[in-house]
C-alpha positions in Angstrom: -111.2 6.1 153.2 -109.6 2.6 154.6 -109.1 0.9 152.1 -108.6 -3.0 152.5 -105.3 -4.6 151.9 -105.5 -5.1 148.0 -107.5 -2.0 147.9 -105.4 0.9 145.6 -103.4 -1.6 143.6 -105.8 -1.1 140.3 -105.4 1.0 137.8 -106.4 -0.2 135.0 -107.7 2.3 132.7 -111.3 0.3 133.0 -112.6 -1.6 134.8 -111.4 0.3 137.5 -111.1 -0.8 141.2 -114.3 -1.0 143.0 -114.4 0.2 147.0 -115.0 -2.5 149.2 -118.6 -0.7 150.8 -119.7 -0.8 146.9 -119.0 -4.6 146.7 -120.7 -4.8 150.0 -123.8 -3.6 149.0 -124.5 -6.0 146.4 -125.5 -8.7 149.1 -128.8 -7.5 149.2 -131.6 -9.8 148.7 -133.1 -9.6 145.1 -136.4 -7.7 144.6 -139.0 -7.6 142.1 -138.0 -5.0 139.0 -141.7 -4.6 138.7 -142.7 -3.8 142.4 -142.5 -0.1 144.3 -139.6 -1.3 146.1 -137.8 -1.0 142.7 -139.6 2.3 141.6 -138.6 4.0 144.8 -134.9 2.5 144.3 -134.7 3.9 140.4 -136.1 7.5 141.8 -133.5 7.5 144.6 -130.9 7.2 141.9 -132.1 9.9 139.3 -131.1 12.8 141.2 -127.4 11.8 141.5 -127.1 10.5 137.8 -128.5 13.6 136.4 -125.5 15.5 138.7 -123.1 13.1 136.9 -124.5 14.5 133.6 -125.7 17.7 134.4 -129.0 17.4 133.0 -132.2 17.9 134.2 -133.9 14.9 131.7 -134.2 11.2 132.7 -130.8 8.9 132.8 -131.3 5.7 131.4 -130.5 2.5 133.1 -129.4 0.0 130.8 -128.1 -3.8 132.2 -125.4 -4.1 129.4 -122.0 -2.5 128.9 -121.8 1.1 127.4 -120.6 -0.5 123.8 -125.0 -1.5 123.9 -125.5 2.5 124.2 -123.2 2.9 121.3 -124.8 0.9 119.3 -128.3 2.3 120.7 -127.0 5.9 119.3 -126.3 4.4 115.8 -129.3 2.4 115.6 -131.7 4.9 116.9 -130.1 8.2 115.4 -129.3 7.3 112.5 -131.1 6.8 109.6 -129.1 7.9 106.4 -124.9 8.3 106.9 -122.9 8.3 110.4 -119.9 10.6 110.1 -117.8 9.4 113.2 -114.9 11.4 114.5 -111.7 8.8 115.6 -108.5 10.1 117.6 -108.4 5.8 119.1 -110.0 2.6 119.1 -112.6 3.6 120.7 -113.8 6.0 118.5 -113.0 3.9 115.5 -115.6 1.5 117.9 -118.6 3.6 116.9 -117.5 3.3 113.1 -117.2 -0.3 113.3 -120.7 -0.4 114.9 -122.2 1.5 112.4 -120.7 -0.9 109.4 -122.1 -3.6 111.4 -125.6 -2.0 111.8 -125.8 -1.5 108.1 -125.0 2.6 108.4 -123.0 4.2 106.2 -120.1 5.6 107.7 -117.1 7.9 106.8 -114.7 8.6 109.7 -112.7 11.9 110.3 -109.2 10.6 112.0 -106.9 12.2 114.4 -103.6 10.9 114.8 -102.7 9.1 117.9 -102.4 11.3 120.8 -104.0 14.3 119.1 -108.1 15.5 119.2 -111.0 15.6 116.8 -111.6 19.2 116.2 -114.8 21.1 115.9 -112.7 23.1 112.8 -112.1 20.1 110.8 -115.5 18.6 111.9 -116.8 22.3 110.4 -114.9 22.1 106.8 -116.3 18.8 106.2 -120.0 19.7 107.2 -119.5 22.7 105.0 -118.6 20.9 102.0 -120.9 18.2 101.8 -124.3 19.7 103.8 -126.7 17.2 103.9 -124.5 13.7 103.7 -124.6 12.7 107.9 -127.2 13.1 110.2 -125.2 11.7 112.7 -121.6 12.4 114.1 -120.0 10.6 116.6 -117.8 11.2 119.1 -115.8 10.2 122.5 -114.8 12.4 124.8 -112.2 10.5 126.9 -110.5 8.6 124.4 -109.1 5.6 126.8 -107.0 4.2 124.6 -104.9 7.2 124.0 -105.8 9.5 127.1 -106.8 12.2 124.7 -110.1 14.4 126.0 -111.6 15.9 123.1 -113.5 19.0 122.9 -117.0 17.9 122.8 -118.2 21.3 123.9 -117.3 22.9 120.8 -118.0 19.8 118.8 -121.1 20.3 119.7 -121.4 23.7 119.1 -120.4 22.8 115.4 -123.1 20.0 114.9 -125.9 22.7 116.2 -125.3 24.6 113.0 -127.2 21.7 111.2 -131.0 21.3 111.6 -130.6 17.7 110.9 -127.3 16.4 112.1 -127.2 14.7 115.6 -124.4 14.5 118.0 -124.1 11.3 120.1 -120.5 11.1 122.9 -119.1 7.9 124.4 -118.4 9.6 128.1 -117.2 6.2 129.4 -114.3 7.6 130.8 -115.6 11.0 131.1 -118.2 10.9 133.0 -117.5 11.0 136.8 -114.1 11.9 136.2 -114.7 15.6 134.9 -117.9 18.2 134.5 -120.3 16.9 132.2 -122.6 19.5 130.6 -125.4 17.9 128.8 -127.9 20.2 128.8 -125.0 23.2 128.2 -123.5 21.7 125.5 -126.6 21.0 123.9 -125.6 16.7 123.2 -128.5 14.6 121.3 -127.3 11.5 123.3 -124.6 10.5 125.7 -123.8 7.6 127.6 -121.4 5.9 130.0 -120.6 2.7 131.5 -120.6 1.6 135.4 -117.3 0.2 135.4 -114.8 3.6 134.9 -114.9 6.8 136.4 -118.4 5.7 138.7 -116.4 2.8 140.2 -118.9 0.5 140.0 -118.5 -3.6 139.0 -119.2 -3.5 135.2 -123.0 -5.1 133.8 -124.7 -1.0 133.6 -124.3 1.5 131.0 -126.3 5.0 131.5 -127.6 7.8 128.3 -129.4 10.7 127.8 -130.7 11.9 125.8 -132.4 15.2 123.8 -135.6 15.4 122.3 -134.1 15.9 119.3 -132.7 12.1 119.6 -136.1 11.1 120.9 -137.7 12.7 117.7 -135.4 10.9 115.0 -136.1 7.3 117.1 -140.2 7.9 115.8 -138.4 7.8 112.5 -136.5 4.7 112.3 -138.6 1.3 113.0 -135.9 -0.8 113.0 -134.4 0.8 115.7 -134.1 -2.6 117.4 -135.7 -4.0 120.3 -133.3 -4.2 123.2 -131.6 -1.4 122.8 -135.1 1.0 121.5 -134.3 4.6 122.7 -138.1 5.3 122.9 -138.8 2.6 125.3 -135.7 3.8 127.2 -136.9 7.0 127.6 -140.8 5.9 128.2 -139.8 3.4 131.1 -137.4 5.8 132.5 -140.2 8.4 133.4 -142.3 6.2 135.1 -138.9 5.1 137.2 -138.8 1.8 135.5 -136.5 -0.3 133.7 -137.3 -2.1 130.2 -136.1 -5.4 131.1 -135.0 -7.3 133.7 -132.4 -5.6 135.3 -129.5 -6.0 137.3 -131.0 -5.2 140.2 -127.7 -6.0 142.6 -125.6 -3.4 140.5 -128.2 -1.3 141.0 -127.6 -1.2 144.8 -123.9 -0.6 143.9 -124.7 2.2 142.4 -127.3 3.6 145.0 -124.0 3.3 147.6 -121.7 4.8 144.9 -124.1 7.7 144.5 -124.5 8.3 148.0 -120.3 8.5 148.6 -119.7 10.5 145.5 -122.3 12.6 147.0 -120.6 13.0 150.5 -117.4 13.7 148.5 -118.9 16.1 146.6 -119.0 16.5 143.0 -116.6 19.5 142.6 -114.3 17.8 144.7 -114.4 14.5 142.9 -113.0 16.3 140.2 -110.4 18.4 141.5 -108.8 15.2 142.7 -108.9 13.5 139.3 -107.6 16.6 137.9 -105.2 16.8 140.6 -104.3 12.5 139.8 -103.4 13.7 135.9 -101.5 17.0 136.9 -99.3 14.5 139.0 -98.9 11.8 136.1 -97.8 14.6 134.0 -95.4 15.6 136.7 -93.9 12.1 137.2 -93.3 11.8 133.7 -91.6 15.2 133.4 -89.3 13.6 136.6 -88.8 10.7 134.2 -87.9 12.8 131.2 -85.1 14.8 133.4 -83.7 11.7 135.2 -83.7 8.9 132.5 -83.6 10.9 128.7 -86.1 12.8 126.5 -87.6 9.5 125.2 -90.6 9.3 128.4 -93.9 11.8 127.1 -97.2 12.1 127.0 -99.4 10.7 124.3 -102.1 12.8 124.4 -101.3 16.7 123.2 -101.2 19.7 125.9 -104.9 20.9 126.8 -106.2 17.8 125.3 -105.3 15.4 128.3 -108.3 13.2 129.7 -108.2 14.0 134.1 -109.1 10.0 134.0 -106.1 8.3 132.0 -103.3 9.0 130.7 -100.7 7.0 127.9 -96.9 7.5 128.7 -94.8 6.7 125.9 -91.6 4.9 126.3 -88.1 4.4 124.4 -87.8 1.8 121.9 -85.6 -0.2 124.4 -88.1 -0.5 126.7 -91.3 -2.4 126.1 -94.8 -1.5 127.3 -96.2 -5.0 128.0 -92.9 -5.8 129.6 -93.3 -2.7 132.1 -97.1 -3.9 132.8 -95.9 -7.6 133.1 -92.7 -6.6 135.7 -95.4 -4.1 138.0 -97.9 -7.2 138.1 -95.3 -9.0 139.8 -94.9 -6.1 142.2 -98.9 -6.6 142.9 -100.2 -3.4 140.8 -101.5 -3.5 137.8 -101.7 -1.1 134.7 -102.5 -1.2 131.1 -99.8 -1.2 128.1 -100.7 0.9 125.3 -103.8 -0.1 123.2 -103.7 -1.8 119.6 -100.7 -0.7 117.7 -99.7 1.0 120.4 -99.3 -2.0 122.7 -95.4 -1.9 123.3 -95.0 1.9 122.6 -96.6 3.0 125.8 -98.1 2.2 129.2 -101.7 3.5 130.0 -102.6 4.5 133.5 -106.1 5.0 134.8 -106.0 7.3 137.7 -109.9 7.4 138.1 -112.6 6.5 140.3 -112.0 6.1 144.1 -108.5 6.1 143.7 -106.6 9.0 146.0 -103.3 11.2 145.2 -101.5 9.3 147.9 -102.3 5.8 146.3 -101.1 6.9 143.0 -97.8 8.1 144.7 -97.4 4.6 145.7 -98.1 3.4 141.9 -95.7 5.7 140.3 -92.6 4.8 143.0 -93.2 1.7 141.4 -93.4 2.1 137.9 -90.7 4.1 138.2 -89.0 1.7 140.0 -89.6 -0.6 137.2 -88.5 1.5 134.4 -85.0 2.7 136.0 -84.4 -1.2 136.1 -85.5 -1.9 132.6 -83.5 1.0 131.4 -80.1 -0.8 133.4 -80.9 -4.1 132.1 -81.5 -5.0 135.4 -85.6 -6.3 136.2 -86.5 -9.9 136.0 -90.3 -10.2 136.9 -92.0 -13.2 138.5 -93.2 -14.5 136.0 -89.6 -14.7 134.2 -88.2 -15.4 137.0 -90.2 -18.7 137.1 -89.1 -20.1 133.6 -85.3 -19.6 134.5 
């Protein structure tokens, strides 16, 4: 990859940096959504989305971010009481989604940095059989770089004729093997702007005929965001409403280079991106104290970001504020967790050797924190 000369600086954990041939391919004059031009375009794509998802059903195309296919899951798949598993913000996003949406909702809660588990998700189906008929779930939690087990989530949920399973894969999918079919999910959905790389404006689903069945059940299943139609459009390689038809030839080039890549080697590098984080931060641990860690618990870390935690003496937004000025930028820690750590998303298009660059200078950064010693530009201005 050459890369142009601001190209590797991003790592936000979403939106993520977007390769300049993606960008490129955007340029393309408009054509009609309704016309074969369009048709042959959306059947181009399938094959590669249903990789991303390993599924052999339709992949939706939606032209809205993935929090529309969240609330598509709750509207569509719910008709009685959500139970929604929350280990982040994110998670506690589907809850807040559902109390908007008029669902009951009780919420299962992980502290921060630790997963939902299929056991606790078990005792409570146990003792109240018959209360949900929908549990939530995300698999990457982003704001805590905690990957859930959705696998045996799932596996948990399948005990219940009449409980669903819906998964926010936003910053799973692309990043690390998604099972769909395998695991036996009722509905699960991304968004372009992570792990694909793309600009953001798209958000993908699946989802299971299960899903599909409990959608006939539910008119007011609202109108944009109707899983039926979704699915209906989607086999005749059609979108329900006007689309975004320029990030759709984004995502035809994105396809096409994950593709040359090669799936299996896409995610040997992420995983290879997060082995190294974790590595860095073991270096940081040995060279500056015992107060640098990981967030997100051994065997539950997300190949796509991951939160460092930090000393009280050194601030999370201050670290992010003094690498800006250095011309990279990260994340601090999300919510309450905004000063405790830094977040760093080591996903999409981004190599090993550009995230050796990123950690020289974080580290960089936080040996001059630690001395008293950084002034960023932006301080450096008000003096």
């Amino acid at each position: 990859m050459s890369p142009s000369h601001d190209f590797g600086r991003f790592f936000l954990p979403g939106p993520t940096e977007v390769h300049p041939e993606v960008l490129a391919a955007m340029q393309r004059p408009v054509i009609g959504h309704r016309g074969p031009e369009m048709r042959e375009l959306l059947e181009r794509l399938e094959p590669g989305l249903q990789e991303l998802f390993g599924t052999e059903r339709p992949v939706y195309l939606s032209t809205s971010s993935a929090t529309g296919l969240m609330e598509t899951a709750i509207m569509n798949l719910s008709a009685t009481r959500v139970l929604a598993l929350v280990c982040g913000a994110f998670g506690d996003r589907f809850r807040a989604i559902a109390e908007r949406c008029g669902r009951p909702v009780d919420v299962i809660r992980a502290d921060p940095g630790e997963p939902n588990t299929a056991r606790r998700l078990e005792l409570a189906l146990a003792d109240d059989p018959g209360r949900w008929d929908l549990v939530t779930v995300v698999h990457s939690e982003t704001s805590t770089g905690v990957l859930n087990p959705v696998a045996e989530i799932a596996e948990a949920v399948r005990r219940y004729d009449d409980v669903l399973l819906a998964v926010d894969g936003v910053t799973s999918v692309g990043g690390t093997p998604i099972r769909f079919d395998d695991w036996d999910v009722d509905f699960l959905l991304t968004g372009s702007q992570k792990a694909i790389a793309l600009p953001p404006g798209l958000a993908f689903g699946v989802a299971s005929d299960r899903a599909l069945q409990r959608a006939t059940q539910i008119p007011a299943r609202s109108f944009y965001f109707d899983l039926l139609a979704f699915d209906r459009r989607a086999r005749e390689y059609q979108t329900t409403n006007t689309p975004a038809v320029s990030l759709f030839y984004a995502l035809d080039r994105q396809l096409h280079r994950i593709a040359t890549e090669g799936l299996g080697s896409r995610f040997d590098r992420h995983a290879s991106m997060a082995a190294r984080t974790v590595e860095w931060v073991d270096e940081l641990r040995a060279n500056l104290g015992s107060e640098f860690g990981i967030l997100a618990l051994p065997g539950f870390r997300s190949p796509t970001v991951t939160a460092v935690t930090l000393p009280e003496s050194i601030s999370g937004t201050r670290v992010v504020a003094s690498v800006k000025s250095r011309g990279f930028t990260i994340a601090p820690g999300y919510g309450e967790l905004k000063d405790r750590c830094i977040r760093i998303g080591h996903m999409g298009d981004h190599t090993i050797e550009e995230l050796e660059v990123l950690l020289a200078v974080i580290g960089e950064v936080i040996g001059e924190l630690a001395s008293g010693d950084v002034v960023s530009m932006e301080e450096g201005a008000l003096r």
